[in-house]
FIDRENKE-20989 format. One record per residue: x, y, z of N, C-alpha, C in turn. Coordinates in steps of 0.05 Angstrom, whole numbers, plus 5000, padded with zeros to 4 digits. Layout:
{nu:X; nv:Y; nw:Z; cau:X; cav:Y; caw:Z; cu:X; cv:Y; cw:Z}
...
end
This chain:
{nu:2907; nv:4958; nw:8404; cau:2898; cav:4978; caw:8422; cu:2895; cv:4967; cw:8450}
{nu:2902; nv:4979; nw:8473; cau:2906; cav:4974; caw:8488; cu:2889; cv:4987; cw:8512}
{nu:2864; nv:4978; nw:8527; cau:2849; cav:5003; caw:8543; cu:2859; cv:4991; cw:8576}
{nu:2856; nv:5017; nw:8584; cau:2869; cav:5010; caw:8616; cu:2850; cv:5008; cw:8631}
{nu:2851; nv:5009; nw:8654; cau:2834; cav:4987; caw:8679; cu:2820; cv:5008; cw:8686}
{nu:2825; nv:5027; nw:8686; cau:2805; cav:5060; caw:8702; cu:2780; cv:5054; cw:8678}
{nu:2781; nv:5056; nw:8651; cau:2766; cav:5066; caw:8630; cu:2749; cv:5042; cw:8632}
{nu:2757; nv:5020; nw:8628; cau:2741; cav:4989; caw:8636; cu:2717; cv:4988; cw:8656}
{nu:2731; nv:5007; nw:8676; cau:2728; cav:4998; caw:8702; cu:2694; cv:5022; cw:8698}
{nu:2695; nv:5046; nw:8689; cau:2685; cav:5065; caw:8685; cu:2666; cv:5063; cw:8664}
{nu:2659; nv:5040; nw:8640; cau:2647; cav:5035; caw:8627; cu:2631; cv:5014; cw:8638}
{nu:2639; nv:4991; nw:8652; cau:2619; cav:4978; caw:8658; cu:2598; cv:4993; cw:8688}
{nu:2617; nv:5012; nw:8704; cau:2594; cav:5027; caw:8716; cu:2577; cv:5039; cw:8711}
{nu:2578; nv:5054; nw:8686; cau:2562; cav:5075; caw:8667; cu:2532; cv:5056; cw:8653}
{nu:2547; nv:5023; nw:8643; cau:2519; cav:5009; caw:8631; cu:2513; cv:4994; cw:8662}
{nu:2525; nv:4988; nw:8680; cau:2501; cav:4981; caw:8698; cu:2486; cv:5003; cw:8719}
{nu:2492; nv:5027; nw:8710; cau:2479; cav:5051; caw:8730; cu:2457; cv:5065; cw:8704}
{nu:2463; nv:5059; nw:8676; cau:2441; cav:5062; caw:8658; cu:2420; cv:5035; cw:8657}
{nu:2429; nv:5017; nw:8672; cau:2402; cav:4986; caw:8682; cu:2397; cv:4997; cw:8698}
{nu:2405; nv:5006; nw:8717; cau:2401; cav:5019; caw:8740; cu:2366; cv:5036; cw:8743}
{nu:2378; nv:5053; nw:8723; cau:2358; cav:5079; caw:8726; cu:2331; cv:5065; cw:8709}
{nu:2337; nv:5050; nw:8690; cau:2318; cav:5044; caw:8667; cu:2289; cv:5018; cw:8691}
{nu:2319; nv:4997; nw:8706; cau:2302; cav:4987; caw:8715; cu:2282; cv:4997; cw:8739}
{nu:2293; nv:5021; nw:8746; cau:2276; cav:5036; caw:8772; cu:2255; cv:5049; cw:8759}
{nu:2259; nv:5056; nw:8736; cau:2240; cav:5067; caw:8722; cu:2211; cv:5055; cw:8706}
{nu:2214; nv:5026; nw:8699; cau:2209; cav:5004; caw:8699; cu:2187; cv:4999; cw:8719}
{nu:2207; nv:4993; nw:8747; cau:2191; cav:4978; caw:8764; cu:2175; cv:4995; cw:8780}
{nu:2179; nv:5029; nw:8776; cau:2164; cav:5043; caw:8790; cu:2136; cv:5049; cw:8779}
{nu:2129; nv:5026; nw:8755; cau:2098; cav:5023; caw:8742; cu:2088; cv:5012; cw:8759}
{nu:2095; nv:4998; nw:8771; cau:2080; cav:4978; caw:8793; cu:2091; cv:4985; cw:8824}
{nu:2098; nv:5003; nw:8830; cau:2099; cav:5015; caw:8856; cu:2117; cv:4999; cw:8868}
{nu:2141; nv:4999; nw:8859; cau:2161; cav:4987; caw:8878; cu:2196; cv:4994; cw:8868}
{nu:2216; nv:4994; nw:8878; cau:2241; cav:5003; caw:8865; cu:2250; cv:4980; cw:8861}
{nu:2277; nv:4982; nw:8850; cau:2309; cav:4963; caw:8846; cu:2310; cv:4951; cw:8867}
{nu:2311; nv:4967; nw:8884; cau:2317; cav:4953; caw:8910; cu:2307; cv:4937; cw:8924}
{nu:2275; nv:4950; nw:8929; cau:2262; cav:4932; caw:8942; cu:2261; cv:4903; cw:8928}
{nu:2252; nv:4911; nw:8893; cau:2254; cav:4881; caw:8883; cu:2268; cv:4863; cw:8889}
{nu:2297; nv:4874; nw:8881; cau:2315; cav:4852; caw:8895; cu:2311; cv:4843; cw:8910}
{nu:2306; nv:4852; nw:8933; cau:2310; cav:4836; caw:8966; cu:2286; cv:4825; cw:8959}
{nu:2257; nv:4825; nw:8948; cau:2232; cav:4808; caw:8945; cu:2247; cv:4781; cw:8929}
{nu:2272; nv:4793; nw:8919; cau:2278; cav:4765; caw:8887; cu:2286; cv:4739; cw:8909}
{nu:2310; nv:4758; nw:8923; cau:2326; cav:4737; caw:8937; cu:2313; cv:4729; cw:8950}
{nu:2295; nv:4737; nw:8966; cau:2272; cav:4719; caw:8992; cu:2267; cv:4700; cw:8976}
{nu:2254; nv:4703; nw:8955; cau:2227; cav:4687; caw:8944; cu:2259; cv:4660; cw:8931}
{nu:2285; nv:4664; nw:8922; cau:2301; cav:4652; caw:8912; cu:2316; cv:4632; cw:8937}
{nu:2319; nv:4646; nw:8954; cau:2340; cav:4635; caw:8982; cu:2322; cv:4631; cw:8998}
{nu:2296; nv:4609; nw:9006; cau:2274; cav:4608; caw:9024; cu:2299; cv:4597; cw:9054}
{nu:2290; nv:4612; nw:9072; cau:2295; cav:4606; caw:9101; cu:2330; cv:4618; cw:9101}
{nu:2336; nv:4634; nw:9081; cau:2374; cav:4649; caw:9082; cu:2365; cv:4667; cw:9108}
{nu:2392; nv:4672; nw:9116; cau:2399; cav:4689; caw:9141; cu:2394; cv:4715; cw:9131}
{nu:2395; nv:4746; nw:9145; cau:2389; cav:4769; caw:9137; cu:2412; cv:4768; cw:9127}
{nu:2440; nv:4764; nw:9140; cau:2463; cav:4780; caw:9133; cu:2461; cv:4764; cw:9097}
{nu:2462; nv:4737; nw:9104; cau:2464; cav:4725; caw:9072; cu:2448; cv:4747; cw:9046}
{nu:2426; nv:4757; nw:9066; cau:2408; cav:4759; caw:9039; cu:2418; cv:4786; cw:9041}
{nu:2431; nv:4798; nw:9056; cau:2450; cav:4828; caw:9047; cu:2465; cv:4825; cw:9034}
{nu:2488; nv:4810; nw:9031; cau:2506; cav:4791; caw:9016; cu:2498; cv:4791; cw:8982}
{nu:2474; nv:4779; nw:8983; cau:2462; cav:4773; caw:8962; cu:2459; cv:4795; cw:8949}
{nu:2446; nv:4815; nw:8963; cau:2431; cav:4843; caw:8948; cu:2451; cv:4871; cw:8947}
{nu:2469; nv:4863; nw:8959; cau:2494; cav:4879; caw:8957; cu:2487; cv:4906; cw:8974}
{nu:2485; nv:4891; nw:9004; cau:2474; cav:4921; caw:9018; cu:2500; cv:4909; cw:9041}
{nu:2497; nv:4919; nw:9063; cau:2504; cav:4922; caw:9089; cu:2488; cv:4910; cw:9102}
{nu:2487; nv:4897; nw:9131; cau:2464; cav:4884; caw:9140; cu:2447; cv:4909; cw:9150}
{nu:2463; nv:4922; nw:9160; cau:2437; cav:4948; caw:9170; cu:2427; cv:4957; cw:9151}
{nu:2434; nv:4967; nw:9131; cau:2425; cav:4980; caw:9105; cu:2395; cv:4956; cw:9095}
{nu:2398; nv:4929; nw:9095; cau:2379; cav:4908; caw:9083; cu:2366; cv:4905; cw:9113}
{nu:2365; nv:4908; nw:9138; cau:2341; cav:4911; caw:9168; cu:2335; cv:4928; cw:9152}
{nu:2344; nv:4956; nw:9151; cau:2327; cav:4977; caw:9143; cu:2304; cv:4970; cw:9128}
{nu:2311; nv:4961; nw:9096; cau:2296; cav:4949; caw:9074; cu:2272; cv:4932; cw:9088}
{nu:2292; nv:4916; nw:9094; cau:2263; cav:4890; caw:9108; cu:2248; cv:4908; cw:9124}
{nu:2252; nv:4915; nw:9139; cau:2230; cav:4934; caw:9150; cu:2212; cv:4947; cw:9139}
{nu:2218; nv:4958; nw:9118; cau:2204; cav:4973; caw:9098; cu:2181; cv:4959; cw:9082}
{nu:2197; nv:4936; nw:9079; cau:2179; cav:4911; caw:9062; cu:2158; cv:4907; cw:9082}
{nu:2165; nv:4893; nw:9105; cau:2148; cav:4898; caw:9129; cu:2125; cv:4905; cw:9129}
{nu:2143; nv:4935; nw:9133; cau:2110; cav:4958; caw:9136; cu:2082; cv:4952; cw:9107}
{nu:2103; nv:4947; nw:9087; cau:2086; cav:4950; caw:9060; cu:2069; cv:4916; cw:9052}
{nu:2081; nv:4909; nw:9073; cau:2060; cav:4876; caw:9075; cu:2065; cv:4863; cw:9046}
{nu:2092; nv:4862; nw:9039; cau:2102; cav:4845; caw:9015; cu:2119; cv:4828; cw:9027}
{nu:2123; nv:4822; nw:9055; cau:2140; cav:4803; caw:9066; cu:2131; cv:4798; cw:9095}
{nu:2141; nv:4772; nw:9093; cau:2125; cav:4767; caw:9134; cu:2148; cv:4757; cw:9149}
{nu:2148; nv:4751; nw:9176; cau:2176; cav:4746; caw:9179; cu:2156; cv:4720; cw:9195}
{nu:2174; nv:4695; nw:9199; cau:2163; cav:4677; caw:9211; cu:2188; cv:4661; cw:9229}
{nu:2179; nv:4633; nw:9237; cau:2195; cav:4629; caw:9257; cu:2214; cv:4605; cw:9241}
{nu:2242; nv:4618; nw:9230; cau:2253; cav:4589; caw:9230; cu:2271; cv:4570; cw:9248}
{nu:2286; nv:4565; nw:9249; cau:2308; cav:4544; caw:9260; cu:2325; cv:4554; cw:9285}
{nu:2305; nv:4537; nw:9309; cau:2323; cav:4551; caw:9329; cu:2303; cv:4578; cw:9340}
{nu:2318; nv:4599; nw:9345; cau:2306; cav:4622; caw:9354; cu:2311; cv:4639; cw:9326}
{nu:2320; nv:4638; nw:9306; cau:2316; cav:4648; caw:9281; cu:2300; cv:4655; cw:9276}
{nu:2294; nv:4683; nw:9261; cau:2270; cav:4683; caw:9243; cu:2272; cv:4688; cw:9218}
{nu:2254; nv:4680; nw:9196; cau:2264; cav:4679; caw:9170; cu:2247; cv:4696; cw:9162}
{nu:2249; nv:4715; nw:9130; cau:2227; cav:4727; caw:9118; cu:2216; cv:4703; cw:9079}
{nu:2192; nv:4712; nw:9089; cau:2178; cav:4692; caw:9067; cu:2153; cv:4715; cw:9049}
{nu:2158; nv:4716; nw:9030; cau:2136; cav:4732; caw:9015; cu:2104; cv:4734; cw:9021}
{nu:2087; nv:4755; nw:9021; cau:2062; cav:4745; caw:9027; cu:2049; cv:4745; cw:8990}
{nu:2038; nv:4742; nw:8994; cau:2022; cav:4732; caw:8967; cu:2025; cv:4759; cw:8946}
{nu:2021; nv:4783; nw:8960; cau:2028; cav:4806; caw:8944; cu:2060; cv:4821; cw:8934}
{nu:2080; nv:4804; nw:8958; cau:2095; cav:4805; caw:8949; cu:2117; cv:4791; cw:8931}
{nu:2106; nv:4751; nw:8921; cau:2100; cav:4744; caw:8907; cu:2088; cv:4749; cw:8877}
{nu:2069; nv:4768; nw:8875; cau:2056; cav:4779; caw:8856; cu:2077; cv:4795; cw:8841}
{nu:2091; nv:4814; nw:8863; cau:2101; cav:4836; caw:8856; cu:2138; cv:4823; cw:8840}
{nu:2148; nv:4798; nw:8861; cau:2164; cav:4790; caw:8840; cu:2152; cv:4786; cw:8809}
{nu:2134; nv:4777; nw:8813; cau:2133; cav:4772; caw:8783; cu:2129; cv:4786; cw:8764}
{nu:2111; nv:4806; nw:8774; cau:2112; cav:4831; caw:8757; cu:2135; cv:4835; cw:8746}
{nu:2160; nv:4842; nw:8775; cau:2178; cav:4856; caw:8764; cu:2190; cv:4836; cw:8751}
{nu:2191; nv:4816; nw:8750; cau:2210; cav:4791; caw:8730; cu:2201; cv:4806; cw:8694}
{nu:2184; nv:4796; nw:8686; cau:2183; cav:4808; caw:8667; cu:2190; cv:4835; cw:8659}
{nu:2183; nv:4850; nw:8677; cau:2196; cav:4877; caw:8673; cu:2230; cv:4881; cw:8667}
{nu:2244; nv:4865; nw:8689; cau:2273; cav:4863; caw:8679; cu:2271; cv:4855; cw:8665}
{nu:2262; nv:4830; nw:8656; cau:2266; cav:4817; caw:8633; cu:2268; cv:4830; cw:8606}
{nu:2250; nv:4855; nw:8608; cau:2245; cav:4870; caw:8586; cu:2264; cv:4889; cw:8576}
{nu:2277; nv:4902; nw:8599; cau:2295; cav:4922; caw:8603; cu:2319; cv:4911; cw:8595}
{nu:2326; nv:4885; nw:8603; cau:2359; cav:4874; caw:8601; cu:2353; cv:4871; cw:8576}
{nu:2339; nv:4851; nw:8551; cau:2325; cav:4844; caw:8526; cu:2346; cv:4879; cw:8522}
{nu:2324; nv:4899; nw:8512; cau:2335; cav:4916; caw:8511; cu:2358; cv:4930; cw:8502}
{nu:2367; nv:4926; nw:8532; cau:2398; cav:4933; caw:8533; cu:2422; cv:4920; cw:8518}
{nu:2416; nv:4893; nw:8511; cau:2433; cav:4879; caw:8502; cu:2426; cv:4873; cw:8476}
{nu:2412; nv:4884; nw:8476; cau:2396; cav:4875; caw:8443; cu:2420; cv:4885; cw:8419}
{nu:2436; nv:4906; nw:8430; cau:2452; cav:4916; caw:8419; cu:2482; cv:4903; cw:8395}
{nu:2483; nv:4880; nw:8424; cau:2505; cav:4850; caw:8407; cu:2493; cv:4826; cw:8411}
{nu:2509; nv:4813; nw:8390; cau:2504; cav:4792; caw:8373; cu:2503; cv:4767; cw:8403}
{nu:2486; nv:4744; nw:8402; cau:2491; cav:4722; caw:8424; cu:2514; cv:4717; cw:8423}
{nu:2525; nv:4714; nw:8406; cau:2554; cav:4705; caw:8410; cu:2577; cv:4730; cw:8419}
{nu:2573; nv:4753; nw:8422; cau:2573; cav:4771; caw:8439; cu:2566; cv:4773; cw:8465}
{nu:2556; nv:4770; nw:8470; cau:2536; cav:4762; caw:8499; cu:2551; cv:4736; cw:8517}
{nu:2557; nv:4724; nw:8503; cau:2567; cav:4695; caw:8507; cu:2600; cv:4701; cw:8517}
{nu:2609; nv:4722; nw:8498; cau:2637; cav:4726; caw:8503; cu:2643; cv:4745; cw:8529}
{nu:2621; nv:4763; nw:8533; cau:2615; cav:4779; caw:8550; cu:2616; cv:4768; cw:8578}
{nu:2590; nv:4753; nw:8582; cau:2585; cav:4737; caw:8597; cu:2617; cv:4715; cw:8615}
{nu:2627; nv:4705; nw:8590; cau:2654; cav:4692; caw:8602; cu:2673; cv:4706; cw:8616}
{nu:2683; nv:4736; nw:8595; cau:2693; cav:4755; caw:8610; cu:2689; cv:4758; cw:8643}
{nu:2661; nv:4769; nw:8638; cau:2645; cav:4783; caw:8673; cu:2652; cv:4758; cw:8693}
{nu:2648; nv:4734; nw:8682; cau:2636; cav:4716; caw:8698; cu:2676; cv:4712; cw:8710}
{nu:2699; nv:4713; nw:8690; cau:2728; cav:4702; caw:8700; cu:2728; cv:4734; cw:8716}
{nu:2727; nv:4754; nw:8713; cau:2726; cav:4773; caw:8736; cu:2709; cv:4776; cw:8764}
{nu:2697; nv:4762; nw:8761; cau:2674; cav:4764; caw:8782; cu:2685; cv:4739; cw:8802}
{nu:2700; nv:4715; nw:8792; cau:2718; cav:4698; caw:8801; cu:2738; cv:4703; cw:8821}
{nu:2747; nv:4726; nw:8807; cau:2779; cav:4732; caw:8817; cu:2780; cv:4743; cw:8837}
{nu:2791; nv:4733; nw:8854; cau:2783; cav:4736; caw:8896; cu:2817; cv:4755; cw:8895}
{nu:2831; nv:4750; nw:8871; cau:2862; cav:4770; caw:8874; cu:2863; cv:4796; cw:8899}
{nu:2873; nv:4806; nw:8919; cau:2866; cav:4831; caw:8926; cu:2890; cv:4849; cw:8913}
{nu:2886; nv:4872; nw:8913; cau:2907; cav:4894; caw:8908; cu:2924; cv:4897; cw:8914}
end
């Protein structure tokens, strides 16, 4: 059997837009989205990264992740301080700290879950797959 690249392509959007919703749903117990988490993950993961990097990281646009940081900002889960040069970097404040962690277990719980479905050695084969696609710099 033979599946083509549209249907592939259309299945793995469908289970990461069903993590999607589950984890927004998730992390909206503790008053925060997908999104914001993320950009709290990468700060607290990439200490002193550039904005654009940590757009990069979180798969936004740089304006799209100012926006975010700003947001974080206002909500006093991030501070911005002075790094290297005339740089400034963002660093977690203690609550937004907290709030990674919260949400850590929370994904944690959600992905568990989702994958609970195949075998590790499924997961494993999975994993190799995503990981030689996620590789491939090929363009069209």
């Amino acid at each position: 059997m033979s599946t083509d690249a549209e249907t592939l392509g259309l299945l793995i959007k469908a289970v990461q837009h069903r993590h999607h919703r589950a984890l927004d749903t998730a992390l909206s117990a503790i008053g925060i989205t997908l999104v914001q988490w993320n950009a709290l993950r990468e700060i607290d993961r990439n200490p002193g990264a550039s904005m654009h990097r940590l757009a990069e990281l979180t798969f936004n646009s740089d304006q799209a992740f100012g926006t975010l940081v700003n947001r974080l900002l206002q909500a006093g889960l991030v501070e911005r301080q002075q790094g290297r040069g005339r740089v400034l970097v963002h660093v977690l404040t203690p609550h937004g700290g907290a709030m990674v962690k919260k949400g850590a277990s929370l994904h944690h719980e959600v992905l568990q879950h989702s994958f609970a479905a195949i075998s590790e050695v499924e997961r494993d084969i999975l994993f190799e797959i995503l990981s030689k696609l996620a590789r491939n710099t090929a363009s069209p």
